[in-house]
Each structure stands twice: as structure tokens, then as C-alpha cells.
C-alpha positions as CSV (number, residue, x, y, z in Angstrom):
1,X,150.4,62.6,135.5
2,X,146.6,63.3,136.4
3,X,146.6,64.2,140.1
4,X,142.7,63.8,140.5
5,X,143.2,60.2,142.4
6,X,145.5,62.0,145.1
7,X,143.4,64.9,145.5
8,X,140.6,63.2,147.2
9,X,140.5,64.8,150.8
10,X,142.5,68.1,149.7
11,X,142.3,70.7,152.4
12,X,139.3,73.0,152.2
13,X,140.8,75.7,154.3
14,X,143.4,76.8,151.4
15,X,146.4,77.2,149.6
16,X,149.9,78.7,149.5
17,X,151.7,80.0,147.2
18,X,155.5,80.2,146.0
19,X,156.7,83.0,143.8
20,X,159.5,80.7,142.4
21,X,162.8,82.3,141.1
22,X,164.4,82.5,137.9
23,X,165.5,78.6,137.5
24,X,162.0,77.7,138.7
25,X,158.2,78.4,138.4
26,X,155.9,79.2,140.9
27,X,154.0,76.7,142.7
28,X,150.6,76.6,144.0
29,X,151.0,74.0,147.0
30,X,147.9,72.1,149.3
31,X,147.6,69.5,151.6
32,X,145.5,66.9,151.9
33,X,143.2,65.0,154.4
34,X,145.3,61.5,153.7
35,X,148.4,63.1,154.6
36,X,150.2,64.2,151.2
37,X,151.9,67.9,150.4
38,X,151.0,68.7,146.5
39,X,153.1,71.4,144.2
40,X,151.1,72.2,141.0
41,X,153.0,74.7,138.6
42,X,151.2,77.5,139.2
43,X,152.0,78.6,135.1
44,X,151.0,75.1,133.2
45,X,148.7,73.4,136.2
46,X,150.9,70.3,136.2
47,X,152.7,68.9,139.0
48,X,155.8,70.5,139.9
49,X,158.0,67.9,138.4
50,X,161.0,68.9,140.7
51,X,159.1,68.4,143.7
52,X,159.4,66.0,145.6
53,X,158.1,62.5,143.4
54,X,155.9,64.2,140.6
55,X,154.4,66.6,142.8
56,X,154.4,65.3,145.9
57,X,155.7,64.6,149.1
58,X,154.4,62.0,151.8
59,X,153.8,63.5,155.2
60,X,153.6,60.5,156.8
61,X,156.8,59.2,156.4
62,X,158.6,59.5,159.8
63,X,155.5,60.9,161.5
64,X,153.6,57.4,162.2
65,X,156.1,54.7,161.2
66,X,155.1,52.6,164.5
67,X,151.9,53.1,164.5
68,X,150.5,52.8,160.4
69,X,147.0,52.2,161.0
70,X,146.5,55.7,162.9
71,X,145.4,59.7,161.1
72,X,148.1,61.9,159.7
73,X,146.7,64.7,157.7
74,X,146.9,68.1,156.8
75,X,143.9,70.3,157.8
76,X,145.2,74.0,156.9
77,X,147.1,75.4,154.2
78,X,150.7,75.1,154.4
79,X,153.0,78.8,155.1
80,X,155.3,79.7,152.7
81,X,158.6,81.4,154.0
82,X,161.0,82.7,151.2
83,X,162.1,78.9,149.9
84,X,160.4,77.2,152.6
85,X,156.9,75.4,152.9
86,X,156.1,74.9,156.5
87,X,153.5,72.2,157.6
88,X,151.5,71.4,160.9
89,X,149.6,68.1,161.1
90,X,146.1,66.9,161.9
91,X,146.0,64.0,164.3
92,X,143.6,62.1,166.3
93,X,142.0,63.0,169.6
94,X,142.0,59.5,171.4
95,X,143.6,57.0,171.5
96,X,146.7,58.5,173.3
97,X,148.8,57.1,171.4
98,X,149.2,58.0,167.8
99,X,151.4,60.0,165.4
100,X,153.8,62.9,165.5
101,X,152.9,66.7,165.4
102,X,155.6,68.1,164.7
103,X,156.2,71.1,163.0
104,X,158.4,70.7,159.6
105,X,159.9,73.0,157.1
106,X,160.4,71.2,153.1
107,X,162.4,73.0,150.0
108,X,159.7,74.3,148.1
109,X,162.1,73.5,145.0
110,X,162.8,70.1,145.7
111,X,160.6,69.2,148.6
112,X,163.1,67.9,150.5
113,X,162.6,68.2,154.3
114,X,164.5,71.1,155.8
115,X,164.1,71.2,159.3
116,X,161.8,69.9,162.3
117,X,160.5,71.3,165.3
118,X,159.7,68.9,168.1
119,X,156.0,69.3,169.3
120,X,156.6,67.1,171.9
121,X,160.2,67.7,173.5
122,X,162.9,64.8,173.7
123,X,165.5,63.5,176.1
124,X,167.7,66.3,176.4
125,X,165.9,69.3,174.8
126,X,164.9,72.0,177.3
127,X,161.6,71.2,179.0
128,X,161.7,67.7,178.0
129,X,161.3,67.0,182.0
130,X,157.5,68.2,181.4
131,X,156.9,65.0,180.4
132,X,156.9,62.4,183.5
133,X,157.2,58.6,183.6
134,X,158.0,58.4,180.0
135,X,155.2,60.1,179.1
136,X,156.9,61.8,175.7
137,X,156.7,58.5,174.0
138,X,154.2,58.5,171.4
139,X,151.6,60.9,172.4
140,X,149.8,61.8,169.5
141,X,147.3,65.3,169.8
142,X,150.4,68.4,170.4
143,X,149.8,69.1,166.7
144,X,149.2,72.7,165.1
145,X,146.5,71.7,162.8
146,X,145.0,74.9,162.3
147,X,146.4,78.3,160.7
148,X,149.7,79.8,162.4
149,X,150.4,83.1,161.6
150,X,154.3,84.7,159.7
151,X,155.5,88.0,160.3
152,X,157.5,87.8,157.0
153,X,159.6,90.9,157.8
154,X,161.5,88.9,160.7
155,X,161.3,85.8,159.6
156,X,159.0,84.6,162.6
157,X,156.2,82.2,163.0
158,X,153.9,81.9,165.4
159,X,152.6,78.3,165.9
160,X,149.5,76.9,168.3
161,X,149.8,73.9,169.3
162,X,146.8,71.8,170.4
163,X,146.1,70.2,173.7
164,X,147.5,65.9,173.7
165,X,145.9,63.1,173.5
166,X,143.6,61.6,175.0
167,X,141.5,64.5,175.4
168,X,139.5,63.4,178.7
169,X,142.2,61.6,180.6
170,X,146.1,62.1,181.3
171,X,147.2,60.0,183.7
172,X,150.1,58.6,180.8
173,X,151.2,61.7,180.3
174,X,151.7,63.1,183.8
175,X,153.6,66.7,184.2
176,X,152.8,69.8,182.5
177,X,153.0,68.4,178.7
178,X,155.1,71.1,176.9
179,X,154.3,71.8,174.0
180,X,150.5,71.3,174.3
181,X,148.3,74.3,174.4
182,X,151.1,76.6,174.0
183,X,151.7,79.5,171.4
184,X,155.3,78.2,170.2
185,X,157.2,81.3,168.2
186,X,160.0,80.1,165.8
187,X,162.4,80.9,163.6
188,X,161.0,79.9,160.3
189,X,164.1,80.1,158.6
190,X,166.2,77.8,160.9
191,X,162.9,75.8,162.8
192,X,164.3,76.9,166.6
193,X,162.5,78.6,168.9
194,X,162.5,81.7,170.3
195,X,159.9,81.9,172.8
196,X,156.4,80.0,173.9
197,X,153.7,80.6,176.2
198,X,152.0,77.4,177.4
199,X,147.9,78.9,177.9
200,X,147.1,75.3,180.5
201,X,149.0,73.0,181.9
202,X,148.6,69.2,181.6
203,X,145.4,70.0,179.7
204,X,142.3,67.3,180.1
């Protein structure tokens, strides 16, 4: 399969890699600007046949599903956690409304989706009540679309999380917006979290 048509918009910011293990070679695995997650065998630079379909997984896919026509991308190079591949998400600024940022976790053997961390909180997860007058629904912009940092001894990741959308106004999204602008640090391994620290409230 020649990749080359997929690769258009690959993320200039980088690459992980996997080591493998003894059933499976090691991967070299990107993002791209239209939203895709690629695995090239790092040994015979061919798509990892095992991943995913030939190589790659759609990001989008649960991330934008009522909204199609809006930006889902990856900006940064995914992290790579034992047998995990962790992604952020780049989204747009304005409108308000747009798709997910969530934080997600994929089997770097079979790209399956592991777990996912809500960037913005839902009815009945802790500090969902930051979100006022049904303001949690479908805010795009609480996406960590640049580096986050792994302490690969403990298994933690530290995740920034960007300010929501719309940039310059917030009365939709009244209260003080958890998880935007806020330091998130996670178990990489299982996707909960272990501690934040929200820099501004209700940013605009």
C-alpha cells in the first residue's frame, strides 16, 4: 500500500517510536493535520499491517460525529507508553462549537482504542458542575494539541490542556470550564487522573 496520498499534512513537530516485542516489529508512528494516526514498520518502511486498517487509524471517528464539516487533527507527535500510543487533538478556536479534545490511549499492536480521558467533564464525573447551563455540550478548544510530557518510571503523563472555544467570548460556557487551561496529570497506563491544576478560570 503506498501511504504518500495519506501523508499530506503529516505533523512537522515529530514522531514516536515503539520498540515492539518479540511477536511484533517496531513501529515508527505520526499524526497527521487531516486527523489520521499512521504505524510504518520501523524495519521494512511499510505500514504496520496489524495496525489498525493497513496502518492507520481514523482519529476522527467519535471525536466530531455531529459536527463533520469542523477540524480534527493532530498537531504533535503522539507518546508512547510501554504498549500504548497516547494522542491529543488539534481543534479550532471559533466557532464554539466543534469537535472533542479528548485525550485517548490506542494498542500500539492493533490500534485499537484503549482508554479515554474526558477533556471536557460529563454528567456525573467530578467537576462536571464547572460547566453551567449546559455549557459541556459540544465545546470544541479544551484540547492538548501541543507536546505533554511522560515520566516513564511512574507511568505518569502530564497533559496541558488549552483554553475553549470561542477564544474572545464565553458567555455559552458559563462557570469555571474544567479542563481548560489546566495541567491534567494521568495515569497513562489506565487514562485516570491523579491530579490537575487549572492556571485561569473561565478563560476569554
Amino acid at each position: 500500500m503506498d501511504l504518500s496520498p495519506r501523508l499530506r499534512g503529516a505533523s512537522a513537530e515529530g514522531v514516536a517510536y515503539w520498540p515492539g516485542n518479540k511477536d511484533n516489529p517496531p513501529e515508527i508512528l505520526f499524526g497527521t493535520g487531516h486527523g489520521l494516526l499512521i504505524a510504518v514498520n520501523a524495519e521494512t518502511d511499510k505500514p504496520a499491517s496489524c495496525f489498525g486498517t493497513d496502518g492507520i487509524v481514523d482519529l476522527k471517528v467519535g471525536m466530531k460525529d455531529k459536527l463533520p464539516g469542523v477540524h480534527y487533527g493532530l498537531s504533535s507527535a503522539p507518546v508512547v507508553y510501554k504498549n500504548l500510543v497516547l494522542t491529543g487533538s488539534h481543534t479550532q478556536d471559533s466557532p464554539g462549537l466543534g469537535s472533542k479534545g479528548d485525550l485517548r490511549a490506542w494498542d500500539a499492536r492493533t490500534g485499537k482504542l484503549v482508554w479515554t480521558f474526558h477533556a471536557v467533564l460529563l454528567p456525573g464525573e467530578p467537576g462536571h458542575e464547572t460547566w453551567i447551563d449546559g455549557g459541556w455540550k459540544g465545546p470544541s478548544g479544551v484540547n492538548a494539541w501541543t507536546a505533554f510530557s511522560l515520566d516513564a518510571e511512574t507511568g505518569t503523563v502530564f497533559v496541558p490542556f488549552d483554553c475553549p472555544a470561542y477564544d474572545f467570548y464565553g458567555g455559552d460556557r458559563k462557570g469555571d470550564n474544567l479542563f481548560g487551561n489546566t495541567v491534567v496529570v494521568i495515569d497513562a497506563q489506565t487514562g485516570k487522573m491523579k491530579w490537575y491544576f487549572q492556571t485561569v478560570h473561565h478563560d476569554i
